[in-house]
C-alpha positions in Angstrom: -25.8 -2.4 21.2 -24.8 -4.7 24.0 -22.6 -6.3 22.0 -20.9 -3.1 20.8 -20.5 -1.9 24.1 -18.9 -4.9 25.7 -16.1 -5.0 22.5 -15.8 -1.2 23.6 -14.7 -2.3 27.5 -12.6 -5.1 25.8 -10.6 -2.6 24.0 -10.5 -0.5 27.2 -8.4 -2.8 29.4 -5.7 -2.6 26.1 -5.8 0.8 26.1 -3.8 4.3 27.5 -3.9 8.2 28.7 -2.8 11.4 28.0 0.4 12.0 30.3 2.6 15.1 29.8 5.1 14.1 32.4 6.9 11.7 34.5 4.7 12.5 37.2 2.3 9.8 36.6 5.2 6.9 37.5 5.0 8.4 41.1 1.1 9.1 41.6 -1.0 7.0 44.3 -4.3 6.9 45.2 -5.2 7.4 48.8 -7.9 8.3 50.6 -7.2 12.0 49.9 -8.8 13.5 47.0 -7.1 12.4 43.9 -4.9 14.6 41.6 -6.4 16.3 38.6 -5.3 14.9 35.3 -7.3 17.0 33.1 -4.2 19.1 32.2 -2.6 15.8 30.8 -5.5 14.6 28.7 -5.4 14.5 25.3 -7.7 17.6 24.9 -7.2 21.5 24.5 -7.6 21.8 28.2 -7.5 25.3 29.8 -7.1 25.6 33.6 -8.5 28.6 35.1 -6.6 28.4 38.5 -6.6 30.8 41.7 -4.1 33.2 40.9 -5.5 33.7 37.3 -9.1 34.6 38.7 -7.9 36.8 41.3 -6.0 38.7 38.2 -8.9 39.5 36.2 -11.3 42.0 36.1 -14.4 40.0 36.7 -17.2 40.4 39.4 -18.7 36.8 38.1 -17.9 33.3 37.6 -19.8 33.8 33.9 -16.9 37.2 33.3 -14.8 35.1 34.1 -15.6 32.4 31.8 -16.4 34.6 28.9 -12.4 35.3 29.0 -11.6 31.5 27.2 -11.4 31.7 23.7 -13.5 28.9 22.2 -16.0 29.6 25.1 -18.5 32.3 24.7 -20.8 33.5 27.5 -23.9 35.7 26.3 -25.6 37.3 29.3 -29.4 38.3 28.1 -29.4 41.4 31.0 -25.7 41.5 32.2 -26.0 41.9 35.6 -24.0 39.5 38.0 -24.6 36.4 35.4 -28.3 36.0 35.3 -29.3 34.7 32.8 -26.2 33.7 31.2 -25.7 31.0 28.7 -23.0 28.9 28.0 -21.2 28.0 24.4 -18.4 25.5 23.9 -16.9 24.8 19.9 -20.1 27.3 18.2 -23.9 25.6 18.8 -25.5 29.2 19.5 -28.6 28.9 20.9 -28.3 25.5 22.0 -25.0 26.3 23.7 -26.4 25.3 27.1 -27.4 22.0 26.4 -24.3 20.8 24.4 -21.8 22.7 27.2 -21.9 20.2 30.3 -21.6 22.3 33.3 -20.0 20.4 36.8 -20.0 21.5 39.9 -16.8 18.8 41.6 -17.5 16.6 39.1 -21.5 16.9 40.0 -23.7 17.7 37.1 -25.0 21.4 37.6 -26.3 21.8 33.9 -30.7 21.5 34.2 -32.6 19.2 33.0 -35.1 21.8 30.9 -34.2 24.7 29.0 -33.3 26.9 31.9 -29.6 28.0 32.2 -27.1 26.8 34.5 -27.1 28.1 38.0 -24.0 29.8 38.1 -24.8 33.1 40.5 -24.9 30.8 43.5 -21.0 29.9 42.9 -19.0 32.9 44.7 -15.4 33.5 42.7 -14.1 33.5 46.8 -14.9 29.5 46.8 -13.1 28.1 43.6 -10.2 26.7 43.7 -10.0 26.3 39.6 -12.0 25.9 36.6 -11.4 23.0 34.2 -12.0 23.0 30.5 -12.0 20.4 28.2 -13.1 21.5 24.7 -14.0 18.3 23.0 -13.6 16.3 25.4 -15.5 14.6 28.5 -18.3 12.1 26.9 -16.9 9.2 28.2 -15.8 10.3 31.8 -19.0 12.3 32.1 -21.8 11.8 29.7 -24.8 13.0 28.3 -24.4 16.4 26.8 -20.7 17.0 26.8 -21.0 17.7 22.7 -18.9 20.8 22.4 -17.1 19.9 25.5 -17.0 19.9 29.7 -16.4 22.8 32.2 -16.0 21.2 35.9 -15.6 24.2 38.5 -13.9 22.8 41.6 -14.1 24.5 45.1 -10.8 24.7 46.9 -10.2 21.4 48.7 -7.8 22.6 51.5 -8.8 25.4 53.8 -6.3 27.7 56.0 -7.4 29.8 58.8 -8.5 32.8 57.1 -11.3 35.3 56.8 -12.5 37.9 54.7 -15.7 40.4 54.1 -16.2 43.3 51.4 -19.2 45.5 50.7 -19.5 46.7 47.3 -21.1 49.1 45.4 -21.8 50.4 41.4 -23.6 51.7 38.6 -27.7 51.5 38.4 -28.0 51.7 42.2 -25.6 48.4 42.8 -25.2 47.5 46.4 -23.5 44.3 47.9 -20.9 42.3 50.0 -19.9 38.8 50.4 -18.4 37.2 53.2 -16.1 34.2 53.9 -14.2 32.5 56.5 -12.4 29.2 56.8 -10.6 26.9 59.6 -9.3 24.0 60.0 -8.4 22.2 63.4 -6.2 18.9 63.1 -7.7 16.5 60.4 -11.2 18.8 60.2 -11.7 21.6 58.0 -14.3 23.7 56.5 -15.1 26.9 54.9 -18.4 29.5 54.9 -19.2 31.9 52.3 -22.2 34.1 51.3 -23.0 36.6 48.8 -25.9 39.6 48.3 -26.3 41.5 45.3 -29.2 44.4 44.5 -29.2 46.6 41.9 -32.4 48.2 39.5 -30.2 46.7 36.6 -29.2 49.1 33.2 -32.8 48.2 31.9 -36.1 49.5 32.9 -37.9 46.4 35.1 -34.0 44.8 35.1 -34.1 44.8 38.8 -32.2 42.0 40.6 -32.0 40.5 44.0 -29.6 38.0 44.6 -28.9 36.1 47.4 -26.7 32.8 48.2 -24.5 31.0 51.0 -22.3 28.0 50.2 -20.4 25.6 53.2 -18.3 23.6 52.9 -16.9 20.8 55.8 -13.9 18.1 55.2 -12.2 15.6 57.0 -9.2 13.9 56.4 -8.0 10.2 57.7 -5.4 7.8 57.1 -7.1 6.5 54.1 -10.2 7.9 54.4 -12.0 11.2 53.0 -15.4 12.5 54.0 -17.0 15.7 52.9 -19.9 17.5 53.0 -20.7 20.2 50.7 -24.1 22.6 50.8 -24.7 25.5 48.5 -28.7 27.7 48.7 -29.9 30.7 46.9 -32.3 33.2 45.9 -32.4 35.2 43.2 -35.9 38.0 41.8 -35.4 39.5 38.9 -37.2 41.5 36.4 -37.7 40.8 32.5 -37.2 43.5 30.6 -37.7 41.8 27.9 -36.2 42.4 23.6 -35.7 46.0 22.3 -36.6 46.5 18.1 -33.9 47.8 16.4 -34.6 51.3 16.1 -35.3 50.9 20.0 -32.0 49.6 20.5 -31.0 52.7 18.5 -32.9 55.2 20.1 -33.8 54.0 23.8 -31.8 50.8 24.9 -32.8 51.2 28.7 -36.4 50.6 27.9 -38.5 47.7 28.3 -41.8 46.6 25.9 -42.7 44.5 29.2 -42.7 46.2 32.3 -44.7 43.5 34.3 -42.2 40.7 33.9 -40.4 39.2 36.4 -39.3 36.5 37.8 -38.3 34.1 41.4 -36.2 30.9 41.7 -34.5 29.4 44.8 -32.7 26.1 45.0 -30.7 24.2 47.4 -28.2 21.9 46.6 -27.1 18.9 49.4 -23.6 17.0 48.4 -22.2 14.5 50.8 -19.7 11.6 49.9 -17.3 9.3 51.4 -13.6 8.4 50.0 -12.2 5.3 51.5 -8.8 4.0 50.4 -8.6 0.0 49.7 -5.1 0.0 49.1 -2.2 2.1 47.9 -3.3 1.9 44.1 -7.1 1.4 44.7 -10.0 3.8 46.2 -13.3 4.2 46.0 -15.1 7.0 46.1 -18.8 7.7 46.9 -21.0 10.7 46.3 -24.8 11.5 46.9 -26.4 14.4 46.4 -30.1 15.8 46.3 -31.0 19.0 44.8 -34.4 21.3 44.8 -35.0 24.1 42.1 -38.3 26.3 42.5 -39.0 28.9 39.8 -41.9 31.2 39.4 -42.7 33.1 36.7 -45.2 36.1 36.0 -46.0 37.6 32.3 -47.9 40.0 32.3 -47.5 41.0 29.0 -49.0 37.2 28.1 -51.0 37.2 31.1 -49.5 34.4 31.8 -47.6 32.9 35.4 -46.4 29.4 35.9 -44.5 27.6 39.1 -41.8 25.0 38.2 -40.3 22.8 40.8 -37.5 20.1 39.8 -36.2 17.7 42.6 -33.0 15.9 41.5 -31.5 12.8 43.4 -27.8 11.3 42.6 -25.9 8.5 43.3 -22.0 8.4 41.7 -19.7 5.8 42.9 -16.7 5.0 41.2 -13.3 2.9 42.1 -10.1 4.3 41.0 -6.6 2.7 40.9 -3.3 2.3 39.3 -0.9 -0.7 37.9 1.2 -1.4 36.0 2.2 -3.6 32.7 5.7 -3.5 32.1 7.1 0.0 32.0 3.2 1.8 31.0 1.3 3.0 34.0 -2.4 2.8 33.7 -4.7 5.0 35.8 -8.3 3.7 35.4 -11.8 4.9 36.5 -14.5 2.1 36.8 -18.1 4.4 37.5 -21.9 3.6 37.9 -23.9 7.1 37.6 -27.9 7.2 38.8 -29.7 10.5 38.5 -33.3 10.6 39.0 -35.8 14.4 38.1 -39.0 14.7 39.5 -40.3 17.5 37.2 -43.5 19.5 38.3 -44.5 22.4 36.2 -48.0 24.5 36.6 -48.2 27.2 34.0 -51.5 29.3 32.3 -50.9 26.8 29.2 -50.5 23.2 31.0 -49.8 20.9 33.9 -46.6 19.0 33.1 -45.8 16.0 35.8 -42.9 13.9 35.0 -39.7 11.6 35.7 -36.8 11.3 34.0 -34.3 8.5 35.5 -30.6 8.1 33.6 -28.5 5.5 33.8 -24.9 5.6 32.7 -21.7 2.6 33.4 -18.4 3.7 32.2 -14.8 2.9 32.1 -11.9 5.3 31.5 -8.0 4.4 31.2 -5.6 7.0 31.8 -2.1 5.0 31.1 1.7 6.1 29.7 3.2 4.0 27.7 6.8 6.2 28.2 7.6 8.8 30.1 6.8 10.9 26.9 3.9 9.1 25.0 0.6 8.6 25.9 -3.0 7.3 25.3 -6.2 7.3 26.5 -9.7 5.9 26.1 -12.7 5.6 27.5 -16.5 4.4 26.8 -19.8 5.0 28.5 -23.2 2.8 27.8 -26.3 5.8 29.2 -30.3 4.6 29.3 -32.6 7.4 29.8 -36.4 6.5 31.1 -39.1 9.4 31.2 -42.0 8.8 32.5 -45.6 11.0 32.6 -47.7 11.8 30.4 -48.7 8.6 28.5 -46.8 6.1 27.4 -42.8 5.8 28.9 -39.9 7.1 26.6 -37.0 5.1 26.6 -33.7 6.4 25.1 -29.8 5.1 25.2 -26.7 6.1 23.8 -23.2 4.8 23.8 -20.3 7.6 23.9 -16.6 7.0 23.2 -13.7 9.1 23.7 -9.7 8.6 23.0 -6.3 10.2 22.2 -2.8 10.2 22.2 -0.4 12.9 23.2 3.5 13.4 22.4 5.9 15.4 25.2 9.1 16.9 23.3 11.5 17.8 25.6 11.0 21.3 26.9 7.5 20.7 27.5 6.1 21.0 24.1 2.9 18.5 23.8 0.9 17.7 20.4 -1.8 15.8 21.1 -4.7 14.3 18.8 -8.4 13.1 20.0 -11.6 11.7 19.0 -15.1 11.0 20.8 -18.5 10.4 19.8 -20.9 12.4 22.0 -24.8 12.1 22.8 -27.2 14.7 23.8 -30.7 13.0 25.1 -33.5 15.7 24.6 -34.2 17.7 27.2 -38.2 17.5 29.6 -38.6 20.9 27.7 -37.9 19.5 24.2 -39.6 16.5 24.9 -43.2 18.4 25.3 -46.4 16.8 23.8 -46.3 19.9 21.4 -42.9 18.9 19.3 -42.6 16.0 17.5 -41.0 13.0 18.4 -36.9 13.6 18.5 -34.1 11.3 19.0 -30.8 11.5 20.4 -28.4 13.9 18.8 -25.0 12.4 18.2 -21.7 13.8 17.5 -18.6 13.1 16.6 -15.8 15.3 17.2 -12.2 15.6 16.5 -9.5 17.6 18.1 -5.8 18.5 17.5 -3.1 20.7 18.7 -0.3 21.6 21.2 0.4 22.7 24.0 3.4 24.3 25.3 4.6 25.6 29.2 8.3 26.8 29.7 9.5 29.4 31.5 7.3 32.8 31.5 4.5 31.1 29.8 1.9 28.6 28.9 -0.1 28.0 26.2 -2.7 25.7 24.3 -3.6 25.7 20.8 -6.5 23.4 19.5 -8.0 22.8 16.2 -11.7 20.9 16.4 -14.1 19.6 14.1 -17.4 18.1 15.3 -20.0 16.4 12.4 -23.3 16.8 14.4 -26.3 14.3 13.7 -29.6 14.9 14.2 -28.8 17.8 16.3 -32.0 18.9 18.1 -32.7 22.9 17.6 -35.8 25.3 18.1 -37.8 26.1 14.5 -39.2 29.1 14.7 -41.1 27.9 11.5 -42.7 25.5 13.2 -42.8 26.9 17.1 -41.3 23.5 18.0 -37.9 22.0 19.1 -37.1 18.8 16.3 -34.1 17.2 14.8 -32.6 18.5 12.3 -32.7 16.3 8.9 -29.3 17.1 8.2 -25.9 17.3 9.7 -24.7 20.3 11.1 -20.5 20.7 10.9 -19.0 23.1 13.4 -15.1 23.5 13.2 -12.7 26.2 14.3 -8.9 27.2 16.2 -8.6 28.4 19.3 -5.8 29.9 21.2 -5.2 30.3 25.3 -2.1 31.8 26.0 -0.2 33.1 29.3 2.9 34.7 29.8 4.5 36.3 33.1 6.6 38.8 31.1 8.2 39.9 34.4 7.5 39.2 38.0 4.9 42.4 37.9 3.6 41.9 34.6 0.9 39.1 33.5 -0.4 39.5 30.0 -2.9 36.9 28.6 -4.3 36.6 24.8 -7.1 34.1 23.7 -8.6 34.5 20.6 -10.4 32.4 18.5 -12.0 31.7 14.6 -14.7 29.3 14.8 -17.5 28.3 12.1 -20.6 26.5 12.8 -22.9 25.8 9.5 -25.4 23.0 7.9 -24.1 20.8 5.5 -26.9 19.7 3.6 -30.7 20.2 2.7 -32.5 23.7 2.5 -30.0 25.0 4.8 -27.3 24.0 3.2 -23.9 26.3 3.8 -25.9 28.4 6.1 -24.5 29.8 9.3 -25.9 28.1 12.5 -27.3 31.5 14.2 -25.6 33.1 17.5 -22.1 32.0 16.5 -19.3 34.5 16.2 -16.9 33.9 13.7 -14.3 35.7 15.7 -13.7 36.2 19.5 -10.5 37.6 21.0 -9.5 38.6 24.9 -6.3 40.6 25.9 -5.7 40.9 29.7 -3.3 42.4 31.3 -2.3 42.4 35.3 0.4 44.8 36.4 1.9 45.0 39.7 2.3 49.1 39.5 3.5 49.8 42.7 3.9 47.3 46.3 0.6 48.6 47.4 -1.3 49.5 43.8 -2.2 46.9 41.2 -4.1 47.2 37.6 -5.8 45.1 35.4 -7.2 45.9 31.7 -9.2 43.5 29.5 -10.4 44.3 25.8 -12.5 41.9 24.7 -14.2 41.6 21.0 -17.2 39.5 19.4 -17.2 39.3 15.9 -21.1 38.9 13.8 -22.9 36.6 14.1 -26.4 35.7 13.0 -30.0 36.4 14.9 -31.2 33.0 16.9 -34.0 31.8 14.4 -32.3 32.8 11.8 -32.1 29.6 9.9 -32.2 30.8 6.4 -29.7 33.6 7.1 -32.4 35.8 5.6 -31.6 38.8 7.6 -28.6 41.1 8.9 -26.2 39.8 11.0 -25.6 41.1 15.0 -23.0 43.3 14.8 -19.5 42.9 16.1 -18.7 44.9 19.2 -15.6 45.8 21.6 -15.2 46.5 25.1 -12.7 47.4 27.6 -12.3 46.8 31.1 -10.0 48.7 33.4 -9.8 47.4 37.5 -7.6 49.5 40.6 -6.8 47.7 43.4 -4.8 49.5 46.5 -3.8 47.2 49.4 -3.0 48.0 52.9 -2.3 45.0 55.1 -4.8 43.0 54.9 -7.4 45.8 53.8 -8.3 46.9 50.2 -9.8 49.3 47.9 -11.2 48.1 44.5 -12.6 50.5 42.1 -13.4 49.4 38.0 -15.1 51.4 34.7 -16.4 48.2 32.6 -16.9 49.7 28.9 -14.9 52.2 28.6 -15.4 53.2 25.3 -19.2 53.8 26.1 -20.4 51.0 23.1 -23.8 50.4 22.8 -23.7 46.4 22.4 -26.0 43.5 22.4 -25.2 39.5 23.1 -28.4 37.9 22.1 -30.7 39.1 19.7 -34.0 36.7 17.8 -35.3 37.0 14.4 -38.9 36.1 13.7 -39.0 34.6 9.9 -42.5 34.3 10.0 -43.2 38.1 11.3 -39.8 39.7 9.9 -39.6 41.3 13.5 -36.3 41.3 14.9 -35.5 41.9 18.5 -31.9 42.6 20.7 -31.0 42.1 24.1 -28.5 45.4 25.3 -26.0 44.8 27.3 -25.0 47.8 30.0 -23.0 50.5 28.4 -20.3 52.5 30.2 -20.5 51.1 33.8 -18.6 51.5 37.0 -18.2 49.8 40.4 -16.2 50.2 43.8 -15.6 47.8 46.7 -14.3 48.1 49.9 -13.2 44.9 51.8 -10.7 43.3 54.3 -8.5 39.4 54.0 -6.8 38.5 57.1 -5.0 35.2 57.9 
């Protein structure tokens, strides 16, 4: 493995990037933060930027996600995110662990079967959202199977300020508040958000409460930063509805005694120092403490979890140049270390998990229209507790090229081998003993950005190995003993059809099934063969704008479904429509949030062993109003 890994560097330091553009020729790196390239890689990449969120109807970051085509977010309670799960390229219920979730380039996805903390992010604080289906093994490691979603904060404040109080459907009350400064080379930003509301179930009440900061300076040749996010979040479980209860009485709840608590803070200083005009390095440590507390009542059972994590990322950047190719490489060394403490009615679980990942990416253009790239990581996992130590590795690898036609017309091809390590969860004394998942996926397509519009088109394949998944035959998580292929198209597409009109359509056709063994030519559950978003934002009037969203999920089969034994979840639609009158720097927001009155579900489980099915509704015809003020 050494071996392999040391050939893979070799071929690294003869290698290229994805580079749309000329732009590259004239790119240094200085103490300020560098550029993103993740719209030049060779990768279906989708940028969510600033202007786009602020043009959708979405009260979230997970809405707002859910709007990608080859991205599907399933909300289990659909109120403000909780709960949420995240799918890149079709792996259902494992979508959160084979989705790697960033935070500036910070690993935010957990280390157990929990979700990602998205609520905590306010929409007010991002400056974009990257999205690389595919793509990001190399640059960022384990878990980036179906692909990498990086939300970054804005980076440059102005002197501005802004507060809104809100209000909705099922007794919905909240307000966030922000306000940035900046004073000569110092800047820094303040934001915090409250949301309570009894939820569209019975015990679906939620309480949600988070502040994030944010403070920068800016040298000649030198960056430091200090970022600190906290929150709090109750909620109740309202747990699964049979179907004829879905049918007959969605709103109610088999367990009325459920509930739940987390908090977590997240601490995220780091240093950028430039060495010279082509050279920096960069330095980032974080520490982050998650609490959750649980309460069944309908198992009589409770449990407390508490997971401390501990990071330290440096990497050195720079740029040269052989002959007329420019070559932008990243040498890194990532350390992340979990304390894991859980205290539950069925066990005491105490353990550590410390990984260890050294990579090497090369971003270089060869011409000022072709491009390569490539890139390698070596990762060591060590957990420790509970008897013996477990000792895991993986080697990832990830490359493309891309072609730039003239008018901005891109085809690009790439390749990487992924690795998932099993999760503290998955790695219980119950299951047996599983080994990495690998992957190897494949991407193609084209992008193209001229005039009114901008668009991406990607065609993947990934051949999954020993992909790890929940039996509900066997009440444990395993490998699987066969492959799993998941393949499909997508489409993002933009267009400013005039300079009051936005229109966006993303659709996609995806298909996720095993390819050998008793399962053979099965569908993996929870993956919709179809998705499709159309958006539009319309400037009506100087003072009045509108935006409309309908949004459709095709079937897909029940998690646990493994035999496809039993009926699929049905497809649904839903349409959004979002007012906004502005006076000055005052506003008036009001939005109805399916429309049509559907009665729909996300997430439903099939029991093979029982034949019981349950369903997860999502709210029906919904509204909400908000009040606020921006002033600069």
């Amino acid at each position: 493995m050494q071996r392999h890994f040391s050939l893979s560097l070799g071929l690294l330091a003869i290698t290229s990037l994805a580079m749309a553009d000329n732009d590259i020729q004239t790119i240094k790196v200085s103490g300020a933060q560098t550029p993103s390239l993740a719209r030049e890689l060779p990768a279906g990449t989708v940028i969510v930027d600033r202007k786009t969120i602020d043009s959708l109807p979405a009260s979230d970051l997970t809405e707002v996600l859910d709007t990608v085509a080859g991205l599907q977010a399933s909300q289990l309670y659909g109120i403000n995110g909780s709960g949420a799960s995240l799918d890149l390229q079709g792996f259902g219920a494992t979508g959160n662990q084979n989705t790697l979730i960033l935070l500036n380039g910070r690993r935010l996805s957990a280390i157990d079967l929990s979700g990602p903390s998205l609520t905590g992010i306010p929409l007010a604080a991002i400056e974009r959202i990257e999205i690389l289906p595919g793509a990001g093994a190399a640059l960022y490691g384990n878990g980036a199977v179906g692909g990498t979603i990086n939300i970054i904060t804005r980076q440059r404040y102005e002197n501005t300020v802004g507060l809104e109080v809100n209000s909705g459907s099922y007794d919905s009350l909240g307000g966030q508040f922000h306000t940035t400064g900046n004073s000569g080379n110092v800047s820094g930003a303040l934001a915090s958000h409250s949301l309570t509301s009894d939820g569209y179930r019975d015990n679906n009440d939620v309480e949600n409460h988070s502040v994030f900061s944010d403070l920068r300076y800016r040298g000649d040749g030198f960056q430091a930063y200090f970022t600190a996010t906290g929150e709090k979040q109750s909620m109740g479980l309202p747990g699964g509805r049979t179907p004829e209860q879905f049918r007959n009485d969605p709103q109610g709840t088999n367990t009325p005694g459920d509930d739940s608590e987390q908090e977590n803070y997240w601490l995220m200083p780091g240093v950028r120092v430039s060495l010279s005009d082509r050279t920096a390095l960069t330095l980032d440590v974080s520490k982050r403490r998650q609490t959750r507390h649980f309460d069944y009542a309908s198992s009589n059972s409770v449990g407390d979890t508490t997971v401390e994590s501990y990071s330290i990322t440096p990497k050195l950047e720079g740029q040269l140049e052989t002959g007329q190719a420019v070559h932008n490489w990243t040498l890194g060394f990532d350390l992340n270390d979990y304390d894991y403490v859980s205290r539950t009615s069925f066990g005491n679980r105490d353990l550590e998990q410390e990984q260890r990942a050294w990579y090497l990416h090369n971003l270089v253009s060869i011409t000022p229209k072709l491009s390569v790239s490539a890139g390698a990581r070596q990762l060591e996992s060590t957990l420790s507790g509970e008897g013996a130590d477990k000792d895991q590795d993986g080697e990832m690898y990830e490359g493309g090229i891309r072609y730039t036609f003239t008018g901005n017309l891109a085809l690009f091809a790439g390749a990487q081998r992924s690795v998932r390590i099993a999760n503290l969860d998955e790695l219980n004394p119950f299951n047996p003993p599983i080994d990495p998942q690998t992957g190897h996926s494949y991407t193609v397509g084209a992008s193209w950005s001229q005039g009114i519009q901008h668009s991406t088109l990607t065609l993947w394949r990934a051949n999954i190995d020993n992909e790890i998944v929940y039996d509900p035959g066997t009440l444990t998580n395993r490998n699987l003993d066969d492959p799993t292929i998941h393949k499909g198209i997508s489409i993002n597409s933009r267009w400013k059809v005039d300079k009051d009109i936005t229109f966006i359509a993303n659709a996609s056709a995806q298909q996720a099934r095993f390819d050998d063994g008793p399962f053979s030519g099965n569908d993996v559950p929870l993956v919709p063969e179809h998705t499709m978003e159309l958006i539009a934002d319309w400037q009506a009037l100087p003072w009045l704008s509108a935006q409309i969203s309908h949004r459709y999920v095709g079937d897909r089969r029940y998690d646990g479904d493994l035999a496809n034994q039993y009926q699929k979840l049905d497809h649904y639609r839903t349409t959004d429509l979002q007012l906004t009158a502005r006076y000055r720097g005052f506003y008036l927001r009001a939005g109805g949030y399916n429309l049509e009155d559907h009665r729909v579900a996300d997430y439903g489980v099939y029991n093979p062993t029982s034949g019981n099915a349950t369903l997860y509704p999502l709210p029906e015809r919904h509204y909400r109003i908000a009040i606020g003020m921006e002033l600069k």
